[in-house]
DSSP file (Angstrom, degrees, kcal/mol; ACC not computed):
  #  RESIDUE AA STRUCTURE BP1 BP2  ACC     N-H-->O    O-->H-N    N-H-->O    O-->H-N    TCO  KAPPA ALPHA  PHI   PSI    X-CA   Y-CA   Z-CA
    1    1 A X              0   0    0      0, 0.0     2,-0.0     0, 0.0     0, 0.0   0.000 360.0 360.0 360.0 145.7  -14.3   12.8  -21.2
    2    2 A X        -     0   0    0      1,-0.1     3,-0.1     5,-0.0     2,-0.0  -0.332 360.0-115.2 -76.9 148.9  -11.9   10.9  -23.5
    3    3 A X        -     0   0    0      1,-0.2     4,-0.5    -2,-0.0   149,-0.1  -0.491  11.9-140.5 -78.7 167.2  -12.5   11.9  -27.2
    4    4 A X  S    S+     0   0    0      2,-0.1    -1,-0.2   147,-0.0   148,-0.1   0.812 102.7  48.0 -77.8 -52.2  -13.9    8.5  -29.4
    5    5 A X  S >  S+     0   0    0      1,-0.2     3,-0.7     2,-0.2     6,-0.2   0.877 111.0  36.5 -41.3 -63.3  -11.4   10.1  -32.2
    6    6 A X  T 3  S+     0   0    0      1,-0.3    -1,-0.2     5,-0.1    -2,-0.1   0.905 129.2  43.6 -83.2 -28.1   -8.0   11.1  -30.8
    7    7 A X  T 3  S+     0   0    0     -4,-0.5   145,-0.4     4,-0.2    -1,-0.3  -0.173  87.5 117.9-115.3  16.0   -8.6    7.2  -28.3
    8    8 A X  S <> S-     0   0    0     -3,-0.7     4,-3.5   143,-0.1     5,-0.2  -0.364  94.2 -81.7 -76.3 169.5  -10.2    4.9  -31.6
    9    9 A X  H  > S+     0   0    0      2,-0.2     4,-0.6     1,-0.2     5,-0.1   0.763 131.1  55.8 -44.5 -52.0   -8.0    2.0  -32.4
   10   10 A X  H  > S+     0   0    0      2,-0.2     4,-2.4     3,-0.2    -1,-0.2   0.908 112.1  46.7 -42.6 -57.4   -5.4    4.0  -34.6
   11   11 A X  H  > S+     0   0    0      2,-0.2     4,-3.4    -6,-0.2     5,-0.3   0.923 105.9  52.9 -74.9 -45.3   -4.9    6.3  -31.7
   12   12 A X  H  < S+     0   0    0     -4,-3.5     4,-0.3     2,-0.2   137,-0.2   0.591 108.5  51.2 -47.2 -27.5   -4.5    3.9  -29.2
   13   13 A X  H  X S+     0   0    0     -4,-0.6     4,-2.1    -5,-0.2    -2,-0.2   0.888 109.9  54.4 -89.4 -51.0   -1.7    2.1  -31.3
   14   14 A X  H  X S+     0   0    0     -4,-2.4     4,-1.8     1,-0.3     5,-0.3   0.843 104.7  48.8 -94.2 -43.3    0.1    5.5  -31.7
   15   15 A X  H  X S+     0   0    0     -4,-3.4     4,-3.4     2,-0.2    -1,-0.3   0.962 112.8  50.4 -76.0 -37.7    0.2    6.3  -28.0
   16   16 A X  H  > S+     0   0    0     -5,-0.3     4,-0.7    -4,-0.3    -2,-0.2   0.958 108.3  54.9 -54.5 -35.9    1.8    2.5  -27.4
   17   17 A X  H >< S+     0   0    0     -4,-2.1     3,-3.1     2,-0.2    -2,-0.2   0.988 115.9  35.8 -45.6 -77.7    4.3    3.2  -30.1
   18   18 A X  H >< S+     0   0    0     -4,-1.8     3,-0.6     1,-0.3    -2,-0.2   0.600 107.6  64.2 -85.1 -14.3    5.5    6.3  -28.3
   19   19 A X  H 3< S+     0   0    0     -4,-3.4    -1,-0.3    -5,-0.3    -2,-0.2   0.885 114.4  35.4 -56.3 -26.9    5.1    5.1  -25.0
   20   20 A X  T << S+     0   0    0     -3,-3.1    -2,-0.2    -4,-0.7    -1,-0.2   0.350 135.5  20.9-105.1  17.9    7.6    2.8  -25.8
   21   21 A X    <   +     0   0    0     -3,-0.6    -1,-0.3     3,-0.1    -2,-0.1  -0.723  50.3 177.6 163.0  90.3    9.9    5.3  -28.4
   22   22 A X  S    S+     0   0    0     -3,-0.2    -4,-0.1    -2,-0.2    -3,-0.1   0.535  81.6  60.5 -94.4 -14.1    9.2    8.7  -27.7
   23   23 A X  S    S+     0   0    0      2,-0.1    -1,-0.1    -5,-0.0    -5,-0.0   0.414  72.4 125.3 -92.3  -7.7   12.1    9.4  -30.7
   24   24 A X        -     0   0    0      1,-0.1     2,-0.4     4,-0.1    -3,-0.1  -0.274  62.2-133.1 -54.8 139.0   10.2    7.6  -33.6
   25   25 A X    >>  -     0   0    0      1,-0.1     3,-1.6     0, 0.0     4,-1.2  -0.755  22.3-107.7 -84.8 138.7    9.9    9.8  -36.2
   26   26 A X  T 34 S+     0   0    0     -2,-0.4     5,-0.2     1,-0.3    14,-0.1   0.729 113.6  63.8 -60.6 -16.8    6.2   10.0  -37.7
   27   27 A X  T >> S+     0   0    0      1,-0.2     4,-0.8     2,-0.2     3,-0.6   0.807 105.2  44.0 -80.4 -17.5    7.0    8.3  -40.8
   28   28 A X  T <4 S+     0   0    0     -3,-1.6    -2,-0.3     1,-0.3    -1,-0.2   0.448 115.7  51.7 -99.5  -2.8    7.8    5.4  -38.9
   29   29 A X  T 3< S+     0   0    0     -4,-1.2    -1,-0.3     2,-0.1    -2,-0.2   0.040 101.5  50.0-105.8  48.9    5.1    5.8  -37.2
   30   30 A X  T <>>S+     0   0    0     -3,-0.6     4,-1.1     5,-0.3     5,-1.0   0.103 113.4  64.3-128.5 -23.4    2.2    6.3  -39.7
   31   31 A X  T  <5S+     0   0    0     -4,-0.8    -3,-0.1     3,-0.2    -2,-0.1   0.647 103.1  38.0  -6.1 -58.1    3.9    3.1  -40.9
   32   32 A X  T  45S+     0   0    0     -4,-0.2    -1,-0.2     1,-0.1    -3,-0.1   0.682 120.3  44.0 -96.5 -11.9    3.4    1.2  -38.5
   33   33 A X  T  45S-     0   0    0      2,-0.2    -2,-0.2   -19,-0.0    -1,-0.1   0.639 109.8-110.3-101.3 -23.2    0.3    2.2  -37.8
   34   34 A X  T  <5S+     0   0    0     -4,-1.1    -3,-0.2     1,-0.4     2,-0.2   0.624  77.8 108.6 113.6  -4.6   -1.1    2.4  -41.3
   35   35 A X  S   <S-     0   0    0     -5,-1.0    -1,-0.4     1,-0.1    -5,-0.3  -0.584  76.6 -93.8-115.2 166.9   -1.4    6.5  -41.8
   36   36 A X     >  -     0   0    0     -2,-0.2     4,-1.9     1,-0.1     5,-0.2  -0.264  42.7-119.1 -58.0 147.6    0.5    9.5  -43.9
   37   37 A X  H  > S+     0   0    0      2,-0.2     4,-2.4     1,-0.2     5,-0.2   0.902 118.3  60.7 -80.9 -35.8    3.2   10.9  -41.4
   38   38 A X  H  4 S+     0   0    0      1,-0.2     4,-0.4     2,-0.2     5,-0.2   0.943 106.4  40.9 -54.2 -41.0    1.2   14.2  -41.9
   39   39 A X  H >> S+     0   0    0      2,-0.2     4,-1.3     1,-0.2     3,-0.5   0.815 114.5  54.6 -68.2 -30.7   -2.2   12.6  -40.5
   40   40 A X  H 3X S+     0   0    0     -4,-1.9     4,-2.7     1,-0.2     5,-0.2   0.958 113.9  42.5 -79.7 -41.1    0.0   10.7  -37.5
   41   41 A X  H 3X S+     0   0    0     -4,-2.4     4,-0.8    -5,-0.2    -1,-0.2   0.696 108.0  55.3 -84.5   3.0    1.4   14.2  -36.5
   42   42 A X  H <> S+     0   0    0     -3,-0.5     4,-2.5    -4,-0.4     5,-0.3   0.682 119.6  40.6 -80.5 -45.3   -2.1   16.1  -36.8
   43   43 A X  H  X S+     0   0    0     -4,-1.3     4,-1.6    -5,-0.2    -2,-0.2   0.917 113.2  48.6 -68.3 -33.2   -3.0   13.4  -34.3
   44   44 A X  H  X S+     0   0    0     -4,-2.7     4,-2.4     2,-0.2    -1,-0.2   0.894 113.9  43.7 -47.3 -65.2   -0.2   13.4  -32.5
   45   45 A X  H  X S+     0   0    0     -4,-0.8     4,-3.1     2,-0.2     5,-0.4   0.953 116.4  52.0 -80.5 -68.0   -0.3   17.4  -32.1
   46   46 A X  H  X S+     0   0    0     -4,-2.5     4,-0.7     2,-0.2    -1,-0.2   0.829 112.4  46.7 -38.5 -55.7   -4.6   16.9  -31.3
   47   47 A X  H ><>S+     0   0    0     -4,-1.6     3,-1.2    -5,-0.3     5,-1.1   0.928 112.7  50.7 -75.3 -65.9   -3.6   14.0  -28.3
   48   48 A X  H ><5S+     0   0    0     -4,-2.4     3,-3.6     1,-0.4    -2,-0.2   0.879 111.3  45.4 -97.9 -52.9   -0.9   16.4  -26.9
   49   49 A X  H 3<5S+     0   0    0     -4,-3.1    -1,-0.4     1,-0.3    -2,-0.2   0.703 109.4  55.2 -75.4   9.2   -3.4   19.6  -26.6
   50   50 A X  T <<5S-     0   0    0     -3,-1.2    -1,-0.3    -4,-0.7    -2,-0.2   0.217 123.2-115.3 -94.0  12.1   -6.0   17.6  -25.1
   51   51 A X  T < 5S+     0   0    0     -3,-3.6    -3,-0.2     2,-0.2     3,-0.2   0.937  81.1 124.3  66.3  31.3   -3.4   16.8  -22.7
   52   52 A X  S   <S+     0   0    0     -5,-1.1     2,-0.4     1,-0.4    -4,-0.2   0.711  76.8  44.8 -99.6 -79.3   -3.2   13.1  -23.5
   53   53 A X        +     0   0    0     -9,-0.2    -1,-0.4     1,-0.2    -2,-0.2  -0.473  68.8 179.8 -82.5 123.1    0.2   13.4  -24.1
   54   54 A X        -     0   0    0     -2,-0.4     2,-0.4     1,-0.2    -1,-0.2   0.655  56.0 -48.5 -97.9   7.3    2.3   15.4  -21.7
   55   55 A X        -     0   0    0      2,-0.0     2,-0.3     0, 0.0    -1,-0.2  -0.997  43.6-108.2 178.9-158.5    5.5   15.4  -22.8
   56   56 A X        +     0   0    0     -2,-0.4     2,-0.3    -3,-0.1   -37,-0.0  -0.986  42.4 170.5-149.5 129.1    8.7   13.1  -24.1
   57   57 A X        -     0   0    0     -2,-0.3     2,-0.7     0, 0.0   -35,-0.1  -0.982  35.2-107.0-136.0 154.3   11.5   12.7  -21.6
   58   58 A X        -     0   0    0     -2,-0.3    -2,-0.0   -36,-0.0     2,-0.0  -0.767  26.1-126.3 -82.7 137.6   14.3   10.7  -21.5
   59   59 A X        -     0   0    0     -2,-0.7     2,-0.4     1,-0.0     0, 0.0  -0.605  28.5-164.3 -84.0 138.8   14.7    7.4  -19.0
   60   60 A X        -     0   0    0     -2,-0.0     3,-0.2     5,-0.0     5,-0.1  -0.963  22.4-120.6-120.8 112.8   17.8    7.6  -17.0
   61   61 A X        -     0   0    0     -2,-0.4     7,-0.1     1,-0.2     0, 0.0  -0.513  24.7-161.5 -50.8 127.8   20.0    4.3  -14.6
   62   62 A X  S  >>S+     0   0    0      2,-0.1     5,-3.1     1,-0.1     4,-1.0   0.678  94.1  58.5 -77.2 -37.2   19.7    6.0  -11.3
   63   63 A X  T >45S+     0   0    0      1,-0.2     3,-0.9    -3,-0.2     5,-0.3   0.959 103.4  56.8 -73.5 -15.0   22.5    3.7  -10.4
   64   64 A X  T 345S+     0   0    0      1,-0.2    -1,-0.2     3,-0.2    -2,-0.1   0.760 110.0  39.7 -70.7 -23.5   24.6    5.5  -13.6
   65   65 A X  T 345S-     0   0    0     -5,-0.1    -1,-0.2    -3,-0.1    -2,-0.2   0.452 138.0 -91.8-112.4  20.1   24.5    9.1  -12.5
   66   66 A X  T <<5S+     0   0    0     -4,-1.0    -3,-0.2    -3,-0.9    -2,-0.1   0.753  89.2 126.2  83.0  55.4   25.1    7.6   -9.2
   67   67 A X      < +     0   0    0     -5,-3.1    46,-0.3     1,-0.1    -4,-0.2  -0.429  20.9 161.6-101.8  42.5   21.8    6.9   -7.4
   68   68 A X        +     0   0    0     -5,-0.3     2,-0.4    -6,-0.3    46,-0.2   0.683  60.3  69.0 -42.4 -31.4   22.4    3.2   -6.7
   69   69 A X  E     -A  113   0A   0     44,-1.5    44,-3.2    -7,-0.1     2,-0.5  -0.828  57.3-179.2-111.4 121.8   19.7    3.3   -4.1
   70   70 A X  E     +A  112   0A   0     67,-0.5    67,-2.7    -2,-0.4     2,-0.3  -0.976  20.8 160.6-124.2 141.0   16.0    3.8   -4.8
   71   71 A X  E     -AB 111 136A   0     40,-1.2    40,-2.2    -2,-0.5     2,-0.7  -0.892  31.6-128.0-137.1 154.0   13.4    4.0   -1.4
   72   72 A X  E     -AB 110 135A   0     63,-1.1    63,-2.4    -2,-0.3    38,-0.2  -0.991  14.1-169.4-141.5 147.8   10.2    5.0   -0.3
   73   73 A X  E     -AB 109 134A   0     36,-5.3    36,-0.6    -2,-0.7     2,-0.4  -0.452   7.6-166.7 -96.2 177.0    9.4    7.1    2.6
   74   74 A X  E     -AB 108 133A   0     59,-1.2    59,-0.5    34,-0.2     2,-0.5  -0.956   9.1-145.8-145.6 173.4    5.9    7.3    3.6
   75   75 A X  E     -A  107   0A   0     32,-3.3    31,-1.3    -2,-0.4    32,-0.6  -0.763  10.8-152.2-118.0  90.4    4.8   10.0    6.1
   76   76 A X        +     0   0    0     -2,-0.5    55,-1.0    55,-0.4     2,-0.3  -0.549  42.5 169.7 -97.7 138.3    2.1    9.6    8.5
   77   77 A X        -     0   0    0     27,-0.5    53,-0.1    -2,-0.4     2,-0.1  -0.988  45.2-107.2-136.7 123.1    1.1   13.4    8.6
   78   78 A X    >   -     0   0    0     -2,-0.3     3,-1.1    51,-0.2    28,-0.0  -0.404  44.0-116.8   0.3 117.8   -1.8   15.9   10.1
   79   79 A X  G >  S+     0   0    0      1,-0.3     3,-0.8    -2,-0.1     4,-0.3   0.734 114.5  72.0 -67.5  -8.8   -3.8   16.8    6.8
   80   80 A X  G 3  S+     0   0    0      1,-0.3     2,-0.6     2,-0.1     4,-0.3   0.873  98.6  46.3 -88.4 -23.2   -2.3   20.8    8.1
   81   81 A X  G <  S+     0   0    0     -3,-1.1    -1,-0.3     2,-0.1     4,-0.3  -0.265  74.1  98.8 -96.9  72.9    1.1   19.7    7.1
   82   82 A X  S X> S+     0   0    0     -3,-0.8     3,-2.3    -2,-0.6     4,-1.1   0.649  92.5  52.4-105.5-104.5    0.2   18.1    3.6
   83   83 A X  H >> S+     0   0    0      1,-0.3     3,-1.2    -4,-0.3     4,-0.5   0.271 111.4  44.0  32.0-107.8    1.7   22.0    2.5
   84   84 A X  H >4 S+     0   0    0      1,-0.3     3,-1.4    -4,-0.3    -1,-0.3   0.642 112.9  45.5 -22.4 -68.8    4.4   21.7    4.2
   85   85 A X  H X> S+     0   0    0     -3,-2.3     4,-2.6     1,-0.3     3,-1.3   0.846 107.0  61.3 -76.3 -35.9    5.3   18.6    3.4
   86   86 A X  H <X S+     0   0    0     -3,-1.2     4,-0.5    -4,-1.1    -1,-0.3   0.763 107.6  39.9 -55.1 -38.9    4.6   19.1    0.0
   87   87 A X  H << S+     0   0    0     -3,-1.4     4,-0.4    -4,-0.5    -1,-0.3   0.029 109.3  55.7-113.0  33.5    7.1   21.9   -0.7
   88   88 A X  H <> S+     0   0    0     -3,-1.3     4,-1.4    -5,-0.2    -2,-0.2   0.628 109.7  49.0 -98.8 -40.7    9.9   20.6    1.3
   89   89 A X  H  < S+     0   0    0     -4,-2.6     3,-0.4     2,-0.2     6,-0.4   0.867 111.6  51.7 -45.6 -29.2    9.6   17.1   -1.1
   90   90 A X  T  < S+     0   0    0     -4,-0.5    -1,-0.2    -5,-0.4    -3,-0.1   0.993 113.6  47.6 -64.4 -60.3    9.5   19.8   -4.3
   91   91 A X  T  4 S+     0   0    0     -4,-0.4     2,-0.9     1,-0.1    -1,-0.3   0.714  97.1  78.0 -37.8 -27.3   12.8   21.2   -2.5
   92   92 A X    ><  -     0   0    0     -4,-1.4     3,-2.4    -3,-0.4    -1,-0.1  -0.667  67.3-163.6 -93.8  98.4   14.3   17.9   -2.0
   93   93 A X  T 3  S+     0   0    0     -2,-0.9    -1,-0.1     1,-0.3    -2,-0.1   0.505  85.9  58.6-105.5  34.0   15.9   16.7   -5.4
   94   94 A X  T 3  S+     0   0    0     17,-0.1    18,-1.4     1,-0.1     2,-0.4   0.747  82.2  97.2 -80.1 -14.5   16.3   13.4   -4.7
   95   95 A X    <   +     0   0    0     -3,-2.4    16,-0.2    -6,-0.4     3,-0.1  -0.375  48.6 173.7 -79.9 110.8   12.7   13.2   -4.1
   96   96 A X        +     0   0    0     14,-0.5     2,-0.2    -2,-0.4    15,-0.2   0.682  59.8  26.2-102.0   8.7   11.3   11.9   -7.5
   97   97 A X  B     -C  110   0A   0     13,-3.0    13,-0.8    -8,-0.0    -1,-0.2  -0.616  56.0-163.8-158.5 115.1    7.5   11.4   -6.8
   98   98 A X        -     0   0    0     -2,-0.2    11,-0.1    11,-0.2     9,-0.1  -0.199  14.9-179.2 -76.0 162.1    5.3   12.8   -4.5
   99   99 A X        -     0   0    0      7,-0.1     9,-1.3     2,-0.0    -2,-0.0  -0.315  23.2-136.6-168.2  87.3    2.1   11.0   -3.8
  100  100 A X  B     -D  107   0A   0      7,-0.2     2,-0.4     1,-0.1     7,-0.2  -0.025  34.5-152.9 -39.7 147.5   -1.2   11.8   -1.4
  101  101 A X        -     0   0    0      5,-1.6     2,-0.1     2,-0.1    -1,-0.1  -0.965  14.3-133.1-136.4 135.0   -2.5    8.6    0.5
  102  102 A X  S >  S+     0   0    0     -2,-0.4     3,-0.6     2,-0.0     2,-0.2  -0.302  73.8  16.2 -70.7 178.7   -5.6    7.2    2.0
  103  103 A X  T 3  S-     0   0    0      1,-0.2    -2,-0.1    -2,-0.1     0, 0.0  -0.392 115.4 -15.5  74.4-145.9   -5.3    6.0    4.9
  104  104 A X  T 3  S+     0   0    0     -2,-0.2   -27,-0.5   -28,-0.0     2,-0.4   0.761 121.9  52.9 -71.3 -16.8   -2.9    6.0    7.8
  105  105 A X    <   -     0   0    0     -3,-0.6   -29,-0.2   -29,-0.1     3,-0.1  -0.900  68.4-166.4 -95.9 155.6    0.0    7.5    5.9
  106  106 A X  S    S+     0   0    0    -31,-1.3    -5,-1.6    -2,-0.4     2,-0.4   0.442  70.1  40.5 -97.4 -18.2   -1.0   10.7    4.1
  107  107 A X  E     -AD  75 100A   0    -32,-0.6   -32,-3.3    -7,-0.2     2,-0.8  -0.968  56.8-165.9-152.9 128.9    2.2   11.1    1.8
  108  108 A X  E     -A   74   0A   0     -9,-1.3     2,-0.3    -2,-0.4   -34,-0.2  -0.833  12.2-169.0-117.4 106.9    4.2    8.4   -0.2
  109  109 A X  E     -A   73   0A   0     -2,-0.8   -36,-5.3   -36,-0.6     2,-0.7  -0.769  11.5-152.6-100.9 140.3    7.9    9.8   -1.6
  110  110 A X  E     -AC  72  97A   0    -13,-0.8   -13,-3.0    -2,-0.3   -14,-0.5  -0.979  30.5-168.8-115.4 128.1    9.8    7.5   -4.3
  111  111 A X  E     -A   71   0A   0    -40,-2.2   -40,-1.2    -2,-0.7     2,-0.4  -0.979  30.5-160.3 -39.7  59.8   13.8    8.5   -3.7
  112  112 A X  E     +A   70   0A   0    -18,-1.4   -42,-0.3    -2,-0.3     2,-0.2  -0.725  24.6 169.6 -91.5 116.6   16.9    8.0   -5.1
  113  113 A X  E     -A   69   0A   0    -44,-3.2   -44,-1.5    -2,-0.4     3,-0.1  -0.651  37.6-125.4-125.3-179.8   20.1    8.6   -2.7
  114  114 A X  S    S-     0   0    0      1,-0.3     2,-0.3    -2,-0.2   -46,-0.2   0.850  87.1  -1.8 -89.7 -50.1   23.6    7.9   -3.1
  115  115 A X  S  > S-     0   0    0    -48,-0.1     4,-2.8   -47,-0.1    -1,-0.3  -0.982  82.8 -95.2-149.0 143.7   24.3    5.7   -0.1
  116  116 A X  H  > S+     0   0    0     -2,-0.3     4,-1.7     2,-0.2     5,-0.2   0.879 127.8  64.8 -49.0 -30.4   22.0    4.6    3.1
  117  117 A X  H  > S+     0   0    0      2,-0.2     4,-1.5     1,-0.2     3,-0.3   0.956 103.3  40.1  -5.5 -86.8   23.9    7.9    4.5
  118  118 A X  H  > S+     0   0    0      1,-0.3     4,-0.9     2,-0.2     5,-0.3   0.807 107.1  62.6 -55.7 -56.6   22.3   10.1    2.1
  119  119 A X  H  X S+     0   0    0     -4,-2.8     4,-3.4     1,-0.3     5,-0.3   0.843 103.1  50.2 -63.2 -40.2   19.2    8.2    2.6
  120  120 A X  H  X S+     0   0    0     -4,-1.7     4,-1.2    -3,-0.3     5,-0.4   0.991 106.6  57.2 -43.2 -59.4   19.1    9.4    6.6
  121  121 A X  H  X S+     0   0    0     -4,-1.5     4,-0.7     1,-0.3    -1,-0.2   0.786 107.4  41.8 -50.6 -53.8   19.7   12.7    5.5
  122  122 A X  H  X S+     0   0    0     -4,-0.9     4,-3.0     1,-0.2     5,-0.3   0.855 118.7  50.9 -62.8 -37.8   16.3   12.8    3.0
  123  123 A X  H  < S+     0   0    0     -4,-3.4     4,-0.3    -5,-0.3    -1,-0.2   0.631 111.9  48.3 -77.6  -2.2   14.3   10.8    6.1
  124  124 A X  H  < S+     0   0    0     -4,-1.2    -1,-0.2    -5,-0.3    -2,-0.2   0.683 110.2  47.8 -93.6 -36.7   15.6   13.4    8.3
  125  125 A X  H  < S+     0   0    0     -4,-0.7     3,-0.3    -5,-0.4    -2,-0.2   0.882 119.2  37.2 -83.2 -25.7   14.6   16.3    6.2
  126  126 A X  S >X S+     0   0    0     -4,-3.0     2,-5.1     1,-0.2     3,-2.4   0.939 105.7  74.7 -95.6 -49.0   11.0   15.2    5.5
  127  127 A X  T 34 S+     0   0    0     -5,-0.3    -1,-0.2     1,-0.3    -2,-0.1   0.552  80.3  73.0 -19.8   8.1   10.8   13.7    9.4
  128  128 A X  T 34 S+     0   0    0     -2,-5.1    -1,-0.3    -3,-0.3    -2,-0.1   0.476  97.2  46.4-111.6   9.7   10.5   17.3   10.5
  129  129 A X  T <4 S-     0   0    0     -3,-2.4     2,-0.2     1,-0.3   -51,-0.2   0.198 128.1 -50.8-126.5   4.4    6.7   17.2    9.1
  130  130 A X  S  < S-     0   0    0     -4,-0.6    -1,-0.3   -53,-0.1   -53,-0.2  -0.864  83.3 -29.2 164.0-171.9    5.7   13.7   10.8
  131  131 A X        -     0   0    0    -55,-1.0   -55,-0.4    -2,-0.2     2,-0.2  -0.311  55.3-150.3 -56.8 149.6    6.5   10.2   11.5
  132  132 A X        -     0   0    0    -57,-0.2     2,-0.4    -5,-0.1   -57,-0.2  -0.631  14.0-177.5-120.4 157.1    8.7    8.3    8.5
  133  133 A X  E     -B   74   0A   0    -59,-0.5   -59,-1.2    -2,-0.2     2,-0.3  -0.760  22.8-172.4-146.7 149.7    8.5    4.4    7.6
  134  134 A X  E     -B   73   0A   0     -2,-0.4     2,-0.4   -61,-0.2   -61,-0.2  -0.985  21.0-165.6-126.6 136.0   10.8    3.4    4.9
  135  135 A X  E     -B   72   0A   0    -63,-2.4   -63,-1.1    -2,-0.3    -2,-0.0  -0.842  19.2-127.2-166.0 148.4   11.8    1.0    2.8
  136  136 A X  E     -B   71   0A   0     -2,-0.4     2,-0.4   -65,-0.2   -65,-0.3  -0.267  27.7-125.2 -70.5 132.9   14.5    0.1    0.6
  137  137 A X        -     0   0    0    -67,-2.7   -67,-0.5     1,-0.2     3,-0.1  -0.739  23.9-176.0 -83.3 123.5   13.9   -0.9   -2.9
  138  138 A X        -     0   0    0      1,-0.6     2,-0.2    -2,-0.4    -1,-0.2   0.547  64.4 -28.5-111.4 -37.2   15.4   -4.4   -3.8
  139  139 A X        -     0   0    0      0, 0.0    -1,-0.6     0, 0.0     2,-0.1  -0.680  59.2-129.6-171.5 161.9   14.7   -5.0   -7.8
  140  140 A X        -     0   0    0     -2,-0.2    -3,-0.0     1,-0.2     0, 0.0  -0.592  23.4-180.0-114.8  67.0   11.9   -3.6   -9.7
  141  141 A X  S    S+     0   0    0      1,-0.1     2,-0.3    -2,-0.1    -1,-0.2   0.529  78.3  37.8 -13.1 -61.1   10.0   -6.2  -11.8
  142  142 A X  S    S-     0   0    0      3,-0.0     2,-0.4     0, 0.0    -1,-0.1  -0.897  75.9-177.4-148.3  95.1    7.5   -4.0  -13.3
  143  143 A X        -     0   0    0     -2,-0.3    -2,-0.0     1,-0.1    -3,-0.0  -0.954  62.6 -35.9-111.5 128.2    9.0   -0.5  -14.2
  144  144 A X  S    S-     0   0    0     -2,-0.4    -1,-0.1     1,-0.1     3,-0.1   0.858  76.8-163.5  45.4  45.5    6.8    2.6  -15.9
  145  145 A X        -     0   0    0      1,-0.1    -1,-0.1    -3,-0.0    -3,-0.0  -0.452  26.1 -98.1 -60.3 136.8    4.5    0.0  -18.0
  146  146 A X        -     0   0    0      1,-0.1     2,-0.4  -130,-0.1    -1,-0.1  -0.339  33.6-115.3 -50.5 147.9    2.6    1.9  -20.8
  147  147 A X        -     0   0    0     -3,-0.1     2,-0.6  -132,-0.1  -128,-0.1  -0.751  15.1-153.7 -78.2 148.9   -0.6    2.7  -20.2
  148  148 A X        -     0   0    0     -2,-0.4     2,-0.3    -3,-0.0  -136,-0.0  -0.897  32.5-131.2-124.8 108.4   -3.1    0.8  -22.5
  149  149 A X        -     0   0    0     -2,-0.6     2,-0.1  -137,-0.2     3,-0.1  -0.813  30.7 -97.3 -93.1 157.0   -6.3    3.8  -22.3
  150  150 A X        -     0   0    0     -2,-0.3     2,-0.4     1,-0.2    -1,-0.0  -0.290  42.7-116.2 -93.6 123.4   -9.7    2.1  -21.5
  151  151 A X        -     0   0    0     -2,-0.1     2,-0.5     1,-0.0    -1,-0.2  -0.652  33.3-106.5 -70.5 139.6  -11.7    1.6  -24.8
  152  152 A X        -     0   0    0     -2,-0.4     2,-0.1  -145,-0.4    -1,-0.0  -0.469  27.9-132.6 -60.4 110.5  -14.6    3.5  -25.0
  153  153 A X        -     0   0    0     -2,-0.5     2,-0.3     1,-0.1    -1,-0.1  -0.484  11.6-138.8 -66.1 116.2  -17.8    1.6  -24.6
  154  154 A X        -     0   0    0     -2,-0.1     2,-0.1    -3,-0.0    -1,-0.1  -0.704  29.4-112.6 -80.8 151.3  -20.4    2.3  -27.0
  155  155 A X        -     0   0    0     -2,-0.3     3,-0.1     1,-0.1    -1,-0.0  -0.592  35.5-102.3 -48.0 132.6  -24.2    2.6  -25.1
  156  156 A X        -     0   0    0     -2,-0.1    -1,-0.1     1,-0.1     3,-0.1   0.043  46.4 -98.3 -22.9 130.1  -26.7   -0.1  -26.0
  157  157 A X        -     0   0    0      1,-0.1     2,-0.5     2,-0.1    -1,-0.1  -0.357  43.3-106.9 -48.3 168.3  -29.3    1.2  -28.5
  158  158 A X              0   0    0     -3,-0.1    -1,-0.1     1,-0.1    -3,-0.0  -0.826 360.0 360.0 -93.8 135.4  -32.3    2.2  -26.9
  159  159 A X              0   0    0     -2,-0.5    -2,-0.1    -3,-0.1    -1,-0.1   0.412 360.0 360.0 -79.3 360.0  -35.1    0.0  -27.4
């Protein structure tokens, strides 16, 4: 269950902050937010061992380290190769996101390749654990929006 504490109003600004500036320093963020940079990194420190925050990474242009091409495969699969398929995507390291599915595909992989070449090659390697459909990413409107977490609904008094 989400804490009321580390997810109140305070906390809830401090993870948008860092969704969007994972390099802010806590005095500019107890700043903005209204707290001592000691209370924002006790809070900070609290969010990240409850596993609210998992980490700080940097965002990279695929097309700059020379991914121009970004796709998704999807895999209509037998639930006995979900395995399988599952640790040849870990092998594969253009494959950047693995993803179980209802429905008639079982497994949705987001890509990055160098050239439609390269792209064969990845639809070729995970094609040895079922049927492939594909398709080529064209712009991305909407990338890796923060999440905005659910405020907590207090219960109605009891009457």
């Amino acid at each position: 269950m989400l804490s009321s504490k580390l997810l109140d109003d305070i906390g809830r600004q401090i993870l948008r902050i860092l969704q969007e500036d994972g390099r802010i320093s806590f005095n500019e963020l107890g700043r903005r937010v209204g707290l001592s940079s000691p209370a924002v990194a006790e809070r900070v420190r609290r969010m990240e061992e409850a596993g609210i925050i998992l980490g700080y990474r940097a965002v990279v242009d695929q097309s700059r380290v020379g991914y121009p091409i970004m796709a998704f495969i999807r895999l209509s699969i037998p639930v006995s190769f979900l395995a399988q398929a599952d640790e040849l995507a870990k092998a594969i390291p253009e494959v950047l996101e693995c993803h179980h599915l209802t429905g008639s595909d079982g497994v949705i992989l987001k890509v990055v390749v160098s050239s439609v070449g390269h792209l064969e090659e990845v639809i070729s390697q995970m094609g040895s654990c079922g049927m492939t459909t594909t398709a080529i990413v064209l712009s991305s409107p909407v990338v890796s929006r923060p999440i905005d977490p659910i405020k907590q609904q207090t219960p109605p008094p009891a009457v």
